[in-house]
N, C-alpha and C positions, 0 to 999 in steps of 0.2 A: 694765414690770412684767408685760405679758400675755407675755411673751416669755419672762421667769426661768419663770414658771410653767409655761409649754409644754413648758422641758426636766425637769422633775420630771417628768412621764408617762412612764410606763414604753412601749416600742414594742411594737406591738400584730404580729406577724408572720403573715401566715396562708400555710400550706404545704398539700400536697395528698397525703396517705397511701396507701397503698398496702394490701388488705385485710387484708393477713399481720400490719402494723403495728398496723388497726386493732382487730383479735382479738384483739392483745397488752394493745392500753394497755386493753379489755376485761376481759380477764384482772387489768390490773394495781389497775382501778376495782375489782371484787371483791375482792384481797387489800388494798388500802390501807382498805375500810368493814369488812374483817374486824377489822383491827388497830384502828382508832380509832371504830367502831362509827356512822361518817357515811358517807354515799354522798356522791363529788365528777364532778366532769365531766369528760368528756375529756383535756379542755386541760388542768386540774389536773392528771390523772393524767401525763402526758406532760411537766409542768411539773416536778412530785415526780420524777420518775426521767433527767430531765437533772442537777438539782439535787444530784440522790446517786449520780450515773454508777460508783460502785464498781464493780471488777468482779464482785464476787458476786453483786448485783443485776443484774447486764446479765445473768447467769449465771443468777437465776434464773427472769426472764422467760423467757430462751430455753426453759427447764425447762416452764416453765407456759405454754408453745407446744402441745406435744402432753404431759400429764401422766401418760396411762399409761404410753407407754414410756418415758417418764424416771424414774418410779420401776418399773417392773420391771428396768431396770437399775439403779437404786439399791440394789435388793432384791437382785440378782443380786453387788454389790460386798461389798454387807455380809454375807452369804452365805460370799463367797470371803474373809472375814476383811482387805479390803482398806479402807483408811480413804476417810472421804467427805470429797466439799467442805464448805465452809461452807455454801454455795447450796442444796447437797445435804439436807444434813441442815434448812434450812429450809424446805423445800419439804416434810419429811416433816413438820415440824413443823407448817406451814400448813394440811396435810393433818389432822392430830391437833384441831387445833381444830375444824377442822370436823365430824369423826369426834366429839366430846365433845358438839356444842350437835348433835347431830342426833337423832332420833326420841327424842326428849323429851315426848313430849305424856302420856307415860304414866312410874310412877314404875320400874315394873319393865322398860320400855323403855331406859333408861339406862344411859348407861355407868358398868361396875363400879367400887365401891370400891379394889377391890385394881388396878386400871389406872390412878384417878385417881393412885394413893399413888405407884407408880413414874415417873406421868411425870413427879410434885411433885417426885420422886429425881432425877429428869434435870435437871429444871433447876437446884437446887442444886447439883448437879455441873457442868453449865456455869455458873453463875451467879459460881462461886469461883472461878474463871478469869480474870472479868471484869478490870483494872485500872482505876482510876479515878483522878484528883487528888483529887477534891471530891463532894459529893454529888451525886446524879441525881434530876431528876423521875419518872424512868421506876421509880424503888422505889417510889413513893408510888402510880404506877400499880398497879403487880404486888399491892400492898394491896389494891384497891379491889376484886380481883377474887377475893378470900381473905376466911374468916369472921373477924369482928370483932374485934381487939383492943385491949384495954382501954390497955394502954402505948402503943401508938401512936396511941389515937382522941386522947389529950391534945396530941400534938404539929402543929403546922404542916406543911403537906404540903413545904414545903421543908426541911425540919430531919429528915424520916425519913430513915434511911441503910440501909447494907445490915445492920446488925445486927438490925433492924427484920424485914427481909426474913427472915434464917436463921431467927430465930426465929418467926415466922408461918409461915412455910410448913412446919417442923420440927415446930409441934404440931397443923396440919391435918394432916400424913402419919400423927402419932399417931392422928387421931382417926378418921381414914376405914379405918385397920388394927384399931380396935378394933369387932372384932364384936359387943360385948354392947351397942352403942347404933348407930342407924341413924339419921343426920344428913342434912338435904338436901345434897347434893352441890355443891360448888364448880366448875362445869360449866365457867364463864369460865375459871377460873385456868388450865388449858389453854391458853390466848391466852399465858400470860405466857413460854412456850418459842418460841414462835414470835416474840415480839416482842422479847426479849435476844437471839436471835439473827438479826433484822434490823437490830435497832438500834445492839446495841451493839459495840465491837469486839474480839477475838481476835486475839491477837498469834501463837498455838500452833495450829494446826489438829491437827498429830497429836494434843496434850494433849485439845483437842474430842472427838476421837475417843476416847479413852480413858476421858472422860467419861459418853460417851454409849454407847456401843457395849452396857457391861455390861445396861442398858434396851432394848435391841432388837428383842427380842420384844415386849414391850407398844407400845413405839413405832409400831412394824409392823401389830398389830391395830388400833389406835385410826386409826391412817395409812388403813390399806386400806378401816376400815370408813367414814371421812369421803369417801374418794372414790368407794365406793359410792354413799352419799349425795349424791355431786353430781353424779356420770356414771351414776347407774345400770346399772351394771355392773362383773363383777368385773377383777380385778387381775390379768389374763391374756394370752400375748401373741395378735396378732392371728393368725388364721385364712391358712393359705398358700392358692396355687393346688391344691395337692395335697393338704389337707385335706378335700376334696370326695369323693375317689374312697376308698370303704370299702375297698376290700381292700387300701389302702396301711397302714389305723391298726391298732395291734393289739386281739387277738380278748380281751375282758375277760371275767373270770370270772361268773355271775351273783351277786348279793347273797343270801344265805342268809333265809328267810322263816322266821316266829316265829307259835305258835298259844300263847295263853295264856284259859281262864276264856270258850270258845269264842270266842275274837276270834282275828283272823289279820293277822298283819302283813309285805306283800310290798315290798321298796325293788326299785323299778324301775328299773333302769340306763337313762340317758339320755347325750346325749354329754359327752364328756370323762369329767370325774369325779364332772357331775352326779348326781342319782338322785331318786326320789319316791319315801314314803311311803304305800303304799296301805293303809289299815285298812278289812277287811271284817267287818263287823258277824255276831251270830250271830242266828240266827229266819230262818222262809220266806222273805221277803223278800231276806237277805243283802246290805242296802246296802253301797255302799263310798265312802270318803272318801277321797280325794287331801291330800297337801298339798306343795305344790308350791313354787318356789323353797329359798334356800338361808335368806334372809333368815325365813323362814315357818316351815319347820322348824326353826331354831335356838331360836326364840319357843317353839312348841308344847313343845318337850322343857324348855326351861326354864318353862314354865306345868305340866308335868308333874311337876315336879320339886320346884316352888315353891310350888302351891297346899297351901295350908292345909285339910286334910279334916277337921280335928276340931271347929271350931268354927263355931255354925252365922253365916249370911251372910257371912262370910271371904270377900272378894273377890279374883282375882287380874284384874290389864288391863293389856294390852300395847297395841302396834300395830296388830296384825292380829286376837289370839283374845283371849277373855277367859274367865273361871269365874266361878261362886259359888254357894255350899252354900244351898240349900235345904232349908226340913222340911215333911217329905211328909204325909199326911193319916194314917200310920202311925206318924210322929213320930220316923222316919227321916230322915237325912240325903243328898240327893241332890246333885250338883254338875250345875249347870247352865250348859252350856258353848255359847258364842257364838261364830260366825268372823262377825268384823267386817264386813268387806268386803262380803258378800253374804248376812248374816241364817241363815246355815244353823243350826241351834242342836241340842241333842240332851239330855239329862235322863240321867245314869249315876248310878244304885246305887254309893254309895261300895267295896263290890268290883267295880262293873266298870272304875272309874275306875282301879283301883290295877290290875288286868290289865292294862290299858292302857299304863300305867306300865312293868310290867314287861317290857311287850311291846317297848318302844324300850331302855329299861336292857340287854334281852340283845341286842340287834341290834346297837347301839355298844361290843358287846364282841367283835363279830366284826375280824379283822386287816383283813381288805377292807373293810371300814364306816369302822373307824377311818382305816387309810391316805386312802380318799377322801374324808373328813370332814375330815384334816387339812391337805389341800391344798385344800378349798374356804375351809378360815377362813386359809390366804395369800392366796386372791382377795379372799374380803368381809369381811374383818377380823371383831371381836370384836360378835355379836349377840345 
């Protein structure tokens, strides 16, 4: 009897990895607690991808070995109008999710409405691809991570099917396009691209592609700005040997400076296509403000843009800066503005506030502002 028993146990193997390997199934422990929202071990991880040896998964490890150059070639194929793998395109997808649950902490931090709505568009577009015999657990998943509905809360999670799905995801797209109400954001359902196309299987890759491609652009922001988030840094190739010696790169134009309502505003070219923000205040003193990164700047212009001047404690709070209106002991309305990070704070007269305003609105109408503007949101995607 102790003998039947002995051979039920499974054999326990222990082998000895290699560091290259050990970075992978690293890699692979981080996408498998993305997808099923559990951290596993090792062994599991290494267990799971014998288990599912496809090539698109061997494909996409290899991918998520070094991730920036694999998607700045991915970016470069899609670019050339050339179709992607499967591996391909879930790796941008895996990116994407991470790009949606990132700088959350604040509600104006978040990723857009109009990005959630087309990646919701991508999946439907691969999702009708799909072929099946029988129902799937994995609809009932993609539910869980979509707002509420009422027709499918009555059913068994194994009796939801994909008509379930068309229609939930079809009137989230409705609702996050409708600008006259502003709903919490379905941040997860992002996860749900990424995990039809781990899971399930495609018979058509070109049809994939034909799928997916018309989304590309949002795909791509949401992509570059989740691996911001996780490599801190942008989506750019690496630095040569010869990158070092200035008189090899070419000689750039300066960035045109903006005076508005005595404020002055100089964008300091820095390398590549970087640049800074300098706003020099007006009075004796003439302080000056930086704001620096790409991620920082994106914020401020959109805190610029966004904050509510007319009504008084109207709060705006992001990541990094924040506002809110003030009444002064004149019974005026001031905005009192905070950079997060290190307490700097300053009190604007709602007309200096809107100089200000207007001092970045004319600077990102210059061709050089814009050009370099548009090549930094391909490095750090949508902020």
């Amino acid at each position: 009897m102790a003998e039947k028993a002995a051979t039920l146990h499974q054999p326990v193997i222990s082998i000895r990895i290699s560091e290259e390997l050990r970075s992978r199934l690293e890699t692979l422990k981080e996408v498998i607690a993305l997808k099923t929202g559990q951290s596993v071990s090792t062994s599991e991880a290494a267990k799971q991808l014998l288990e599912s040896a496809r090539d698109d998964r061997l494909e996409l490890a290899n991918l998520l070995t070094e991730p920036t150059d694999s998607l700045l070639k991915i970016r470069g194929k899609a670019e050339a109008k050339l179709p992607l793998s499967l591996a391909e395109w879930t790796l941008v997808a895996y990116y994407c999710a991470k790009g949606a649950e990132s700088f959350t902490s604040t509600e104006q931090g978040q990723l857009s409405y109009e990005s959630l709505a087309e990646i919701l568009e991508a999946f439907l577009g691969a999702y009708a691809l799909v072929r099946r015999q029988k129902k799937s657990p994995r609809d009932f998943f993609y539910l869980m991570t979509l707002p509420e509905d009422k027709q499918a809360a009555t059913k068994e999670p194994g009796a939801v099917g994909s008509e379930d799905v068309h229609r939930v995801v079809k009137h989230t797209i409705q609702m996050l396009k409708d600008t006259t109400q502003k709903r919490r954001r379905p941040l997860l359902a992002i996860r749900n691209l990424y995990t039809l196309l781990d899971e399930e299987r495609f018979s058509n890759v070109e049809k994939l592609n034909d799928a997916l491609l018309p989304h590309w652009a949002a795909l791509w922001r949401v992509c570059a700005r989740g691996h911001y988030a996780a490599h801190r840094k942008p989506l750019r190739p690496r630095p040569t040997e010869g990158d070092d010696h200035d008189f090899e790169l070419p000689v750039q134009r300066g960035l045109p400076a903006q005076e508005e309502g005595g404020y002055r505003l100089d964008l300091v070219r820095e390398k590549g296509n970087e640049f800074s923000p300098i706003l020099q205040f007006p009075g004796p003193l003439a302080p000056r403000y930086p704001v620096g990164g790409y991620a920082r700047i994106a914020e401020f212009r959109r805190m610029l843009e966004g904050h509510d001047m007319t009504r008084p404690f109207a709060q705006w709070k992001g990541s990094y800066f924040s506002a809110i209106n003030m009444i002064m002991e004149n019974e005026e309305l001031n905005v009192s503005f905070c950079a997060r990070e290190n307490g700097i704070s300053f009190s604007f007269p709602i007309e200096h506030w809107k100089a200000i305003r207007t001092l970045f609105q004319r600077a990102w109408q210059s061709p050089d502002v814009v050009s370099a503007w548009e090549t930094l949101t391909l490095e750090y995607g949508e902020m």
